[in-house]
N, C-alpha and C positions, 0 to 999 in steps of 0.2 A: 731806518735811523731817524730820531727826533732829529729837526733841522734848527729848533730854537726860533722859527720866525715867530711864532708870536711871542715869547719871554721878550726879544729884540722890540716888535712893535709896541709892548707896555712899556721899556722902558723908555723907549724915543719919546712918544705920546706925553711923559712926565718930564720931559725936557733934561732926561740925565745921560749921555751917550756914554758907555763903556769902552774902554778899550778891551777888542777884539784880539782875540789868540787863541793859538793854535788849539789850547783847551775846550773851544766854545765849538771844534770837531772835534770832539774828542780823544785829541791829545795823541795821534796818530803815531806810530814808530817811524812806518815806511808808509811811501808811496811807490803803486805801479802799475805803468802803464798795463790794459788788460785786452783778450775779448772776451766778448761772452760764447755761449753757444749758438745763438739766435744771427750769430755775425756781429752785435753792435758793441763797438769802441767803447771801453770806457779807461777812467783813472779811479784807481782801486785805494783806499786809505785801511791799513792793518797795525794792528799794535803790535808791542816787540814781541809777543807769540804768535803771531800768524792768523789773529781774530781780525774778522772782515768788519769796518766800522761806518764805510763808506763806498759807495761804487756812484760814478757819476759818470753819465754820458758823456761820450769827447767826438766830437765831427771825422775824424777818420785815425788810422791805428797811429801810434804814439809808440815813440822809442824811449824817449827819457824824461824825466817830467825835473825840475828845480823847486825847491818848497823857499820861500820867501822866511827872512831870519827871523821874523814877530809875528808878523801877522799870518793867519790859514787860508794864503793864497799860494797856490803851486801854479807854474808856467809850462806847460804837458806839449813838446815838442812831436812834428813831426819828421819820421824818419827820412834819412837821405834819397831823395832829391826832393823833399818837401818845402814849400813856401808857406806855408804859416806854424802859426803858433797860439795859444789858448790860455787865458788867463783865468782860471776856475776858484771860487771863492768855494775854499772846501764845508765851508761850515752852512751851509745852505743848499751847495752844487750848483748854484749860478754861473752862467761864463759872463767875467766880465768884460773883457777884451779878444779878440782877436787879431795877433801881431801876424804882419804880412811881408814877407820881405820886400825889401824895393825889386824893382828890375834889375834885369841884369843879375841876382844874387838870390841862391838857394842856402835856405838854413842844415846843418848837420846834424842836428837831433840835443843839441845840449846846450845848455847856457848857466850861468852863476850869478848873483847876486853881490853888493858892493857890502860890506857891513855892517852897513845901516839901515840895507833894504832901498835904498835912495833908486839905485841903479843895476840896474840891470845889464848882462852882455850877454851874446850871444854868437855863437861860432858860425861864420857863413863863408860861400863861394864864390867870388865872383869872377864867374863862368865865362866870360870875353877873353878876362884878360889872366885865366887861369893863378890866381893868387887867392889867397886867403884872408879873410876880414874879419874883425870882429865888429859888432854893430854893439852900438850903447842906446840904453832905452833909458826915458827919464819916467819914474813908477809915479812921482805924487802927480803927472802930469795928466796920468792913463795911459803910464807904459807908450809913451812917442817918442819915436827914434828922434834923439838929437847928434849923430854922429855914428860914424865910426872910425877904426885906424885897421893897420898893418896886423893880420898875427903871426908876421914874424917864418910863414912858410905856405905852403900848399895844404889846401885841405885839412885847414884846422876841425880835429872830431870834437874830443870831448876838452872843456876849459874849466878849471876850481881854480877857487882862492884861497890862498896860504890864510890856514884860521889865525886870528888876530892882527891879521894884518891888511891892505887893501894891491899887493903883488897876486898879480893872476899868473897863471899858469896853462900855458898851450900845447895840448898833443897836437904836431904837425906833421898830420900822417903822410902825406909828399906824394898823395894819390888826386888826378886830376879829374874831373868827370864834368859834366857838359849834360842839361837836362834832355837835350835831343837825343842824348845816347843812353837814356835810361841808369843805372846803375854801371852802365860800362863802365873802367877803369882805362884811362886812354894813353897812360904816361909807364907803365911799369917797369921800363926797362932803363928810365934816365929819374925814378924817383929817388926823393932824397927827403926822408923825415927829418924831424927834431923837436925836442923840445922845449920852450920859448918862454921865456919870463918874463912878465908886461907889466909895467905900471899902471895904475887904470887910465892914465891918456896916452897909452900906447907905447912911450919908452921904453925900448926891448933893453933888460937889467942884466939877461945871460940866455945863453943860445946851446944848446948841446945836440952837439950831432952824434948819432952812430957810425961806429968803425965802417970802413968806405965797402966792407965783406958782407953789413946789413944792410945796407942801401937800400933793399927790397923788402924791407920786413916795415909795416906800418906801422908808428906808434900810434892809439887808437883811444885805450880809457885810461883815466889816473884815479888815484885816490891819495889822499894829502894827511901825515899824521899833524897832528899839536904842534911839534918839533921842527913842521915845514920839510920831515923826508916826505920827497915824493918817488908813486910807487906806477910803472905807468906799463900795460900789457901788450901785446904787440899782435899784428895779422900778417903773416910768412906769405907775400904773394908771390912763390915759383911753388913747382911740385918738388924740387928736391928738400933735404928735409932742414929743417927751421935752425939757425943758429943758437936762436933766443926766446924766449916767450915774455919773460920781466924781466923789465929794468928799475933798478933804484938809481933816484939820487937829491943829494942838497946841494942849494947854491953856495956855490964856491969851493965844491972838494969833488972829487973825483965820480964817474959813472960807475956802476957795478950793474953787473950782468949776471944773475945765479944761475947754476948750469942744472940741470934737470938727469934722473935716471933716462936712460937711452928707453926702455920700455914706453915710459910715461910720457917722454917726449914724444913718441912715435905716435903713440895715441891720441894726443893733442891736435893733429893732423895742423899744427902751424898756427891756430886761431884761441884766443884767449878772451873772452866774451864780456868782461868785468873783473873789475879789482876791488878791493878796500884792503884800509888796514884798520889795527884797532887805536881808539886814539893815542895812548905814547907811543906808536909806532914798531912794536918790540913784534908785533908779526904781522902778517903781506899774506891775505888769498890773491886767488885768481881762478877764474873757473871759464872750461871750457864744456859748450853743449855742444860740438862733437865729438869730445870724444865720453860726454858724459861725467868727467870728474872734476873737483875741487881739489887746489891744491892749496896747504897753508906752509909758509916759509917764516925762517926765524930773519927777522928783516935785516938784522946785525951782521950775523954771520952769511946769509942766503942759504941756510942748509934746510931741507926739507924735512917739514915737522910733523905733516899730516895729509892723507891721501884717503879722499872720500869718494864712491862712486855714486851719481845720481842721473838719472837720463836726462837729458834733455835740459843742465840747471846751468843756467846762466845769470841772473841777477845775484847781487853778494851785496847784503848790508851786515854795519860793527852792531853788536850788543857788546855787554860792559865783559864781558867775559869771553867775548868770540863774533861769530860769524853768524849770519843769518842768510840763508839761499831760497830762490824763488825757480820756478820752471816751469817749462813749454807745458808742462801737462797740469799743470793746476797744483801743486805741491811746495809747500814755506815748512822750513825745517831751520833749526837752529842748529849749529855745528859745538855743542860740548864734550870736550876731550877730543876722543879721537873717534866719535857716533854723532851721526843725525839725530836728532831727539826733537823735540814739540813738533811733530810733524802732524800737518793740517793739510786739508785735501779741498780746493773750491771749484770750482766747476767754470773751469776761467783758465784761458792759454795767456799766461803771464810775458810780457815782452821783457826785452835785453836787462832792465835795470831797476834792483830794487833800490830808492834813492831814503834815503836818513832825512826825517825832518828832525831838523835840530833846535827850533824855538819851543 
């Protein structure tokens, strides 16, 4: 990939500095975290058909990465129980930060920008005192923590911001874990999700819990339409079988829970890997890789509209017309009608989350 450094050093050199966008990487669809064969980590940059435009080194594997609203800077998170974070100027592949959590507090793999690109936040544990934080980063500073607050529950996963607006949104999956104990889950049997509407200084705006019969089920990723519904997937931690897998909801009207064919639910084995929707919100995937399938629901009604099988697919990003899926084995496929199509094959075990750059 041309990286443009020299275009950049004639124009610096003539005293005329450009404003920098997402174009000057090539105008990227998605971003996703990857590995190669060779073992080494990278953050992978693909257009909305699954062409490879960018692959950049990342210090260790990455679960979800955040693309910045203007400028071709993504924040490539590591997965739970990770303590940093990686600020990659896509248009070059420089890292130019390295976010570190304080003490005391492990990152969750996701974080959101404010909509100006000003601020940054990020979903973190802190692990003492078994509560949930969110930390605030100031970006024109070089990304330095000036704060955090409350989010509102245990074990906040993944946080988005209502588009047009600057109201965040917290999956509070109500699962507690403690870096000494690895990935353990230490609370399962007194958790209690929800999910949390924050103003960016923390002001919880509305709180929704699950019926007291889900208790166990984690809320874990979301996806946000235009319209502010949000669509949010869940992870079933007992063996008996899963109440729920998605939930919908806007603030200030009621929760909805769509119920699933008893087959397809059974297959799902309780875990639901990623969401999105398309943006007026009019349909909701979800895809689980184990049990291999995508599923697309009419987000109005929650009746099921589309049932796709793919091994191992977990990432889910919108095109203007549908879905777009990524997976364990190397495979970006667009979801039109009710077929996989533009399917591309890389030589790359893709992680959890195909993320939408939007500038």
């Amino acid at each position: 990939m041309t990286t443009r450094r020299g275009f950049l050093g004639g124009v610096l050199a003539s005293g005329f500095v450009p404003a920098i966008g997402w174009a000057d990487a090539g105008s990227p669809g998605f971003l996703n975290a990857a590995r190669q064969p060779d073992g080494q980590y990278v953050l992978v940059g693909l257009t909305k058909d699954g062409a490879e435009l960018f692959r950049l080194p990342i210090p260790d594997r990455g679960h979800a990465a955040t693309a910045h609203p203007n400028r071709p800077e993504a924040v490539g998170f590591a997965r739970r129980p990770g303590t940093f974070a990686y600020v990659v100027d896509c248009s070059t592949g420089a890292i130019l930060h390295r976010l570190n959590s304080p003490e005391g507090r492990h990152f969750y793999g996701h974080g959101a920008f404010s909509q100006d690109g000003t601020t940054l936040f990020t979903t973190e544990n802190d692990y003492e005192l078994g509560e949930g934080r969110i930390g605030v980063w100031d970006v024109a500073a070089g990304y330095k923590r000036i704060g955090e607050f409350a989010s509102g529950g245990i074990g906040p996963h993944e946080i988005k911001r209502i588009p047009g607006r600057e109201t965040l949104v917290i999956a509070n999956g109500g699962i507690d874990t403690h870096p000494d104990s690895g990935r353990t889950k230490l609370n399962i049997p007194t958790m209690q999700p929800n999910l949390t509407y924050l103003s960016p200084t923390g002001q919880i705006l509305e709180m929704v819990s699950l019926p007291q019969n889900m208790h166990m089920n984690s809320i874990r990723h979301l996806a946000v339409s235009n319209d502010g519904t949000v669509a949010f997937g869940m992870q079933w931690q007992t063996s008996s079988e899963a109440p729920a897998l998605l939930g919908l909801h806007q603030m200030g009207k009621d929760l909805r829970l769509p119920e699933l064919p008893q087959d397809l639910h059974h297959r799902m084995k309780g875990y639901v890997g990623s969401v999105a929707m398309t943006p007026d919100g009019t349909e909701t995937a979800i895809s689980s890789p184990r049990g291999g399938l995508v599923l697309v629901f009419d987000t109005q009604s929650g009746a099921l509209l589309k049932t796709l099988e793919e091994p191992d697919v977990c990432g889910l990003g919108t095109l203007n017309n549908g879905f777009a899926i990524s997976t364990g084995t190397g495979r970006f496929g667009a979801i039109e009608g009710a077929e996989l199509s533009q399917i591309r094959t890389h030589d790359l075990q893709f992680d959890n989350h195909l993320v939408a750059v939007t500038g």
